[in-house]
C-alpha positions as CSV (number, residue, x, y, z in Angstrom):
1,X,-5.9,-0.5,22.6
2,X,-2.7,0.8,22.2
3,X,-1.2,2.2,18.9
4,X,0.4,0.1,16.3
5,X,2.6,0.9,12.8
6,X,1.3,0.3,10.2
7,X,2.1,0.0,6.5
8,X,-0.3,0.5,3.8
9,X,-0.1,0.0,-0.4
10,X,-2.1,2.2,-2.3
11,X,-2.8,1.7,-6.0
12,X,-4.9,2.8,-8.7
13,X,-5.0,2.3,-12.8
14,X,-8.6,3.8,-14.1
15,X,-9.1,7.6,-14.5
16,X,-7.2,9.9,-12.5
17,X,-5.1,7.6,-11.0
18,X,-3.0,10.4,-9.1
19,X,-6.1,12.4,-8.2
20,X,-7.3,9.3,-6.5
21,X,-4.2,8.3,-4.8
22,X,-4.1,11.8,-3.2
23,X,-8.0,11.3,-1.7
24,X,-7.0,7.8,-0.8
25,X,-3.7,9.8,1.0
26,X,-6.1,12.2,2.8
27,X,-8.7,9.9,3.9
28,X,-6.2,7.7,5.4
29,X,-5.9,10.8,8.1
30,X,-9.2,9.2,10.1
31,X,-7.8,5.4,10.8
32,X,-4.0,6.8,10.8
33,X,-1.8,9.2,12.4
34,X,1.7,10.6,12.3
35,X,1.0,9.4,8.5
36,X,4.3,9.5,6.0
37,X,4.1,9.1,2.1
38,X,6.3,7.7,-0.2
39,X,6.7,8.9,-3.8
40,X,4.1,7.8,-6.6
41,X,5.1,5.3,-9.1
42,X,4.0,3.8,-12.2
43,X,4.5,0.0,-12.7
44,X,3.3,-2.0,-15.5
45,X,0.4,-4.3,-14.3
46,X,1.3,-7.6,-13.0
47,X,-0.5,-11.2,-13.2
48,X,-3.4,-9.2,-15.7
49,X,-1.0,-7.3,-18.2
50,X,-4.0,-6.5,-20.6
51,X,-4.8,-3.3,-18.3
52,X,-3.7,0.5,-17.6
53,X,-0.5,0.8,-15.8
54,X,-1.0,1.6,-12.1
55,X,0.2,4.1,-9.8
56,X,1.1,2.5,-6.2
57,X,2.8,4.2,-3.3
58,X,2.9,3.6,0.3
59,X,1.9,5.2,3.6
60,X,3.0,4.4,7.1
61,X,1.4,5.6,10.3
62,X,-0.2,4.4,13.5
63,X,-3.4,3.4,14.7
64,X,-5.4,2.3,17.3
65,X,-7.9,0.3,15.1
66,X,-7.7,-3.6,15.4
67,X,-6.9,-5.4,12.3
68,X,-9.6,-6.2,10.9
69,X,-11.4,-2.6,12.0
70,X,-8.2,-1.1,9.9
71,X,-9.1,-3.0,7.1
72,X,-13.0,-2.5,6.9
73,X,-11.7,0.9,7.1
74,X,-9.6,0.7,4.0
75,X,-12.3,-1.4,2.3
76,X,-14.7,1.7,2.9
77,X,-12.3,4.3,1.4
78,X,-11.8,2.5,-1.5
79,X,-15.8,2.0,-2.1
80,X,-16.0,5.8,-2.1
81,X,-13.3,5.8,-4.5
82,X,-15.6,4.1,-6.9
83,X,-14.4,0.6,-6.2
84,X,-17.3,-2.2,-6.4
85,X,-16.8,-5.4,-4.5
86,X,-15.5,-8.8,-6.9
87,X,-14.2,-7.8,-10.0
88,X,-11.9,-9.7,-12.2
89,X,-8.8,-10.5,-9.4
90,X,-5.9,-8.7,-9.9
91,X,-7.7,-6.3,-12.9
92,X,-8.4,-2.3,-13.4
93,X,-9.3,-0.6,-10.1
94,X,-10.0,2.4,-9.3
95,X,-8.4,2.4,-6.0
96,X,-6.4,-0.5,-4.0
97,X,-5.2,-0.4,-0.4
98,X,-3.6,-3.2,1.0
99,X,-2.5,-3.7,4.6
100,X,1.0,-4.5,4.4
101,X,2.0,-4.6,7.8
102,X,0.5,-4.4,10.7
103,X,3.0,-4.2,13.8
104,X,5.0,-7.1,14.0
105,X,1.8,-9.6,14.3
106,X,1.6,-12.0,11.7
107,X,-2.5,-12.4,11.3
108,X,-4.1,-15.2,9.2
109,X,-8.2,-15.0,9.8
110,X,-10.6,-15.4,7.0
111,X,-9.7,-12.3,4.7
112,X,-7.4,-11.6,6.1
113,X,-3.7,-12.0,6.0
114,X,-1.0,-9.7,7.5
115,X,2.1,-9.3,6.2
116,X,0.2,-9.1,3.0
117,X,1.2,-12.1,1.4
118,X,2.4,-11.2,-2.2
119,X,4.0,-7.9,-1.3
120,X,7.8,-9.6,-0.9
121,X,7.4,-9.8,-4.8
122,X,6.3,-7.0,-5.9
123,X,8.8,-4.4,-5.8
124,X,5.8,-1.8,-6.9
125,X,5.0,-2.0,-3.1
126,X,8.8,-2.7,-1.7
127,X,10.6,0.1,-3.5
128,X,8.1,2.9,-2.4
129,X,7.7,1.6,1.5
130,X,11.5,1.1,1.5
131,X,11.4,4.9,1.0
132,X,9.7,5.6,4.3
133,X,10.4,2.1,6.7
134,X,13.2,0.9,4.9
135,X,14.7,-0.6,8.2
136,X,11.2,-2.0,9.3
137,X,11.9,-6.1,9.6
138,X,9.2,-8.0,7.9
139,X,7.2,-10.4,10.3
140,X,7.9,-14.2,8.6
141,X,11.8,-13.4,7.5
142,X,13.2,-11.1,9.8
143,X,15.1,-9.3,6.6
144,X,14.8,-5.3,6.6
145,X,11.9,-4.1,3.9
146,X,15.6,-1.9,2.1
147,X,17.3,-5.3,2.1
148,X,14.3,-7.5,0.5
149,X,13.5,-4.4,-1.8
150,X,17.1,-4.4,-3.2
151,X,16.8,-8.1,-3.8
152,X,13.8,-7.2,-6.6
153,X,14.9,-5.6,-10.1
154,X,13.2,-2.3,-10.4
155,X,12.5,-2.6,-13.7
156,X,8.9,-1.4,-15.3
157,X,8.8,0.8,-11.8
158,X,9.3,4.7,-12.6
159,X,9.0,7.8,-10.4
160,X,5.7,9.3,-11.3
161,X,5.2,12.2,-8.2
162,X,7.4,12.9,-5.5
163,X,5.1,14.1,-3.2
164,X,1.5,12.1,-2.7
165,X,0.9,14.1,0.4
166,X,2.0,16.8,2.5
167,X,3.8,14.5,4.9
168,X,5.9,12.4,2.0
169,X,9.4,11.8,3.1
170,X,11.8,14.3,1.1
């Protein structure tokens, strides 16, 4: 298979929320390469507001993994993060990766849905992969990921870090 871009969320709101971003950042070098960071932010939880405030970011890179290898993948780093399967839905986690994009393929199998299909309203995943593939075009509306990100107020999103790994956009 040849390579695709790819965009990934990362999130976490229990313990050391930065420390485990950064292992999330550096286990993402085995499925991905010519990886890219965004800056770290905090945002206030959404959906489930009686928990931590998270810190999300976003890496972009390219793989040669099939969908749904990519995101067993991400399933696995996040279980060495600490992260148990179920869980209350959209509660504390130690670790969260999403697979935002995946090419320009619009996927919908059993758990499994690329674009991810709440990240056009959270601007806790926009703002940060604006940073690094602002002119990427979203699959289903065409619309640049900068343009839909501006469309979303910023507020409750801060700049936490602004570096998450060695290869963060400056």
């Amino acid at each position: 298979m040849h390579s695709v871009s790819v965009a990934i969320g990362l999130g976490s709101n229990v313990g050391d929320r930065l420390g485990r971003l950064e292992d999330a950042c550096r286990a993402l070098e085995t499925p991905l390469a010519d990886q890219r960071c965004s800056a770290v932010y905090e945002s206030e939880p959404m959906y489930v507001e009686d928990q931590p405030p998270f810190l999300n970011a976003c890496c972009v890179g390219t793989t040669g993994l099939p969908a749904r290898s990519l995101l067993e993948a991400l399933q696995a780093i996040e279980r060495r993060a600490g992260r148990s399967p179920g869980g209350r839905r959209w509660g504390p986690r130690e670790l969260d990766l999403d697979l935002l994009l995946y090419g320009d393929r619009v996927i919908e199998e059993a758990g499994l849905r690329v674009p991810h299909p709440r990240m056009t309203e959270r601007a806790f995943v926009l703002w940060p992969l604006a940073e690094i593939a602002g002119d990427r075009l979203h699959p289903e509306s065409g619309e640049t990921i900068a343009r839909i990100a501006a469309a979303l107020p910023r507020d409750g999103l801060h700049l936490h870090a602004s570096a998450l790994c060695a290869r963060t956009v400056e």
